[in-house]
C-alpha positions in Angstrom: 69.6 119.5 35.6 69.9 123.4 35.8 70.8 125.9 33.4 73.7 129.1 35.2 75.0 132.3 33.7 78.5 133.1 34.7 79.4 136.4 34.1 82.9 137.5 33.7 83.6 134.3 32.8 87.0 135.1 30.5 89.6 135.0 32.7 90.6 134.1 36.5 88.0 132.8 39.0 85.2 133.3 36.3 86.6 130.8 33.8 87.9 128.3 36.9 84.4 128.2 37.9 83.1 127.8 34.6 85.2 124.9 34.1 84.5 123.5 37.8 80.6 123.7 37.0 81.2 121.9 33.7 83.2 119.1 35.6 80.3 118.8 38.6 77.4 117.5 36.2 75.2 119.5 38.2 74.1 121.9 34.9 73.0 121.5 31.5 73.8 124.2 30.5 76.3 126.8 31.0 76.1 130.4 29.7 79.1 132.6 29.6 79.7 136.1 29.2 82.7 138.9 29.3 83.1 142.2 28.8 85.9 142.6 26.1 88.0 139.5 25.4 85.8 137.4 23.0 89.4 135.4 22.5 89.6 134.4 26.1 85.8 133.8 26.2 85.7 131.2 23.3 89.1 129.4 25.4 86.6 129.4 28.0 84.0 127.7 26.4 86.0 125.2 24.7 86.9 124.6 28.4 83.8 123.9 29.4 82.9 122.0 26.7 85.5 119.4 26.8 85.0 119.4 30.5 81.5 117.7 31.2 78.3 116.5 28.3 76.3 119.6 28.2 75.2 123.1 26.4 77.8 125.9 26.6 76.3 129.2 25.3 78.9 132.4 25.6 78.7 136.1 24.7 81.0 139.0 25.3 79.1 142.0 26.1 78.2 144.8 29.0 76.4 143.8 31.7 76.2 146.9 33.0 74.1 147.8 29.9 70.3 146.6 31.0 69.3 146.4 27.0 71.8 144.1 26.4 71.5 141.4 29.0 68.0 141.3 28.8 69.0 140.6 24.7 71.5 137.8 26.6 68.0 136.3 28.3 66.2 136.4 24.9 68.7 134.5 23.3 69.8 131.8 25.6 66.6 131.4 27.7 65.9 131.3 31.6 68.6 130.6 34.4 67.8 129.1 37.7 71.5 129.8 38.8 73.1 133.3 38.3 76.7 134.2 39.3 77.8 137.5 39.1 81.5 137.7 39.0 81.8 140.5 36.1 84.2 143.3 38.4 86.8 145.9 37.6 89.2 147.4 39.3 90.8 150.9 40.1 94.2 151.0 42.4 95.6 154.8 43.2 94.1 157.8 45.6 91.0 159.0 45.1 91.6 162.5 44.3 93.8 161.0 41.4 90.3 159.1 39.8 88.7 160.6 37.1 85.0 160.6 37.1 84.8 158.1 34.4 86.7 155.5 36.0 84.3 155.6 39.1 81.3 155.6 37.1 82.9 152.4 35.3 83.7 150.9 38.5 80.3 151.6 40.0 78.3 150.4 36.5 80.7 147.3 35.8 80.8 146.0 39.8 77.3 147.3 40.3 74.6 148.3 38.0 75.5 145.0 36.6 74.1 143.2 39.8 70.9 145.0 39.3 70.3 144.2 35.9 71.1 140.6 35.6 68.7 140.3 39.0 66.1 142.4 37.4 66.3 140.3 34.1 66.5 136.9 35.7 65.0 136.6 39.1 61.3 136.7 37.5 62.2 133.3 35.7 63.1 131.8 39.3 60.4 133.1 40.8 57.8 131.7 38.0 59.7 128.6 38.5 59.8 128.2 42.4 63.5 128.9 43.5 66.5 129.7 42.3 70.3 130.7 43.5 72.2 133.5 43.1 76.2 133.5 44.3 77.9 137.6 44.0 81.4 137.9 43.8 82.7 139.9 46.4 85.7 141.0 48.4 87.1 141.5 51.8 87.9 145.1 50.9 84.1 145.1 50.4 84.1 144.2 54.3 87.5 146.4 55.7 88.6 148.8 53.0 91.7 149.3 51.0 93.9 152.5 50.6 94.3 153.5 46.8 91.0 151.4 46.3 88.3 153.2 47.4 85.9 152.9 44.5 86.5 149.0 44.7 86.0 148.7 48.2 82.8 151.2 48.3 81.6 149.1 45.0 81.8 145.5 46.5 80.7 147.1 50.5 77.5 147.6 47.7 77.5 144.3 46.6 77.0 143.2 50.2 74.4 145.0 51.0 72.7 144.0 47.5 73.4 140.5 48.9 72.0 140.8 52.0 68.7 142.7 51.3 68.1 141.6 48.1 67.7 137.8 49.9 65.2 139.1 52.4 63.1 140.2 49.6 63.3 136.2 47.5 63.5 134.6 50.5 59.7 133.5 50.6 60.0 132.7 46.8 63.0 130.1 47.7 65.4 132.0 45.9 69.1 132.2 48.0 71.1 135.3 47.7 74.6 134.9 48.9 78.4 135.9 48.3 81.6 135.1 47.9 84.2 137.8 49.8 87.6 136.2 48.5 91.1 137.7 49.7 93.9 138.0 47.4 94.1 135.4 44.7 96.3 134.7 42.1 94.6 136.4 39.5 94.9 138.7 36.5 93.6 141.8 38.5 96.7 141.3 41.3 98.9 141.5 38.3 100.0 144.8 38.7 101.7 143.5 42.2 105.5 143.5 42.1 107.2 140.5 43.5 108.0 142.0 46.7 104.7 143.2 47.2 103.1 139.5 46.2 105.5 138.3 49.0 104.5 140.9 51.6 101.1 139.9 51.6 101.5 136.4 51.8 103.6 137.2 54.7 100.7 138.4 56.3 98.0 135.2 56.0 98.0 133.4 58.1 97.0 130.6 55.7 100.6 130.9 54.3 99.8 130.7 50.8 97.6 132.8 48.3 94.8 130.9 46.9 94.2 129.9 43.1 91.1 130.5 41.1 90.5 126.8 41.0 90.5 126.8 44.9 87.8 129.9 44.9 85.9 128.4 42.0 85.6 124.9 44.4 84.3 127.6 47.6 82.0 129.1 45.1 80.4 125.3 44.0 80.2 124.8 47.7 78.0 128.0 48.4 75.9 126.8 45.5 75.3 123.4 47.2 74.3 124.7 50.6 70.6 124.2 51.9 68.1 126.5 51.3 68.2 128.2 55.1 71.8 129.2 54.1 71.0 132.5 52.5 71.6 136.3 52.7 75.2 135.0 53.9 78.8 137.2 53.2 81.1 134.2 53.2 85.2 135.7 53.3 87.7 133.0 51.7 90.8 134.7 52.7 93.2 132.3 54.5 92.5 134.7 57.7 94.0 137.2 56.3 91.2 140.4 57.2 
């Protein structure tokens, strides 16, 4: 039995997940985090907790602030599985972004990646493997108008991906990601109708996915064999 941290874990994919793991019986223990909505957090956990006999740890906090997930390791103890699904988003041009809202971007959808790695990864190491799933995005891979700092943010989280499992490789440690499309989600909320209905116009898939389906992908990365690593994996219906 394994121990995972699930960042983000309040709302959308990150409490699906949460709830998916719970329901596998492949961990004994789940730790959850988010940023802001303690509320949603503890609805989470009490998820979880009905969901499958195990520990279920949770903590609202920033990730993007080093001192305090290396605090979140102190109290809850080692992980061998780390998901990183904490993100925010920005949507209007560029020139209309204040410099605070790319810095929180760039600390929230990235900084956080290097601090939960830098806290956790020497555990997995110590301990002979370990797996570590990034939530990504196809705009990560192709771009979006009026998202920029997202896009540039998750084209980072690819790259983290990809180099950071060269480096754990020989320590068995798998480094992959997640690229998903549109999903119904609280972050697409600012969509209108029409606009929900455009894109799903154009997937070929014909539908846009759920946070449970993403949360199933996500288990299935996590199962893959060791020689699956370093891998971008878009779950998009086809649409980029």
């Amino acid at each position: 039995m394994s121990a995972i941290l699930i960042t983000g874990a309040s709302h959308g994919v990150g409490r699906a997940f949460a709830v998916a793991c719970a329901q596998s019986g492949r961990f004994s223990k789940i730790i959850l985090n988010s940023g802001s909505d303690k509320a949603a957090l503890e609805d989470t956990a009490r998820r979880v907790s009905a969901a499958g006999d195990l520990v279920c740890a949770f903590d609202a906090g920033d990730v993007s602030d080093l001192a305090y997930v290396r605090g979140l390791r102190e109290r809850f103890g080692p992980v061998d599985t780390l998901v990183n699904n904490a993100a925010v988003s920005y949507v209007g041009l560029l020139t209309d972004m204040a410099p605070e809202d790319w810095d929180r971007v760039m600390r929230v959808n990235v900084t956080a990646l290097y601090n939960t790695c830098h806290t956790y990864v020497p555990d997995m190491i110590r301990a002979g493997g370990g797996r570590i799933l990034n939530v990504s995005s196809v705009w990560g891979l192709a771009g979006a108008s009026c998202e920029v700092a997202y896009s540039a943010s998750k084209g980072a989280v690819n790259a983290f991906t990809k180099a950071l499992a060269k480096e754990l490789a020989p320590s068995h440690i798998r480094v992959n990601a997640i690229a998903p499309g549109i999903l119904d989600t609280r972050m697409n909320a600012h969509l209108s109708e029409n606009e929900t209905a455009e894109i799903r116009d154009q997937i070929p898939a014909g539908y846009i996915a759920s946070p449970e389906e993403a949360a199933q992908a996500m288990l299935r990365l996590l199962e893959m064999p060791e020689y699956f690593n370093g891998e971008i994996v878009r779950f998009d219906g086809c649409w980029i």
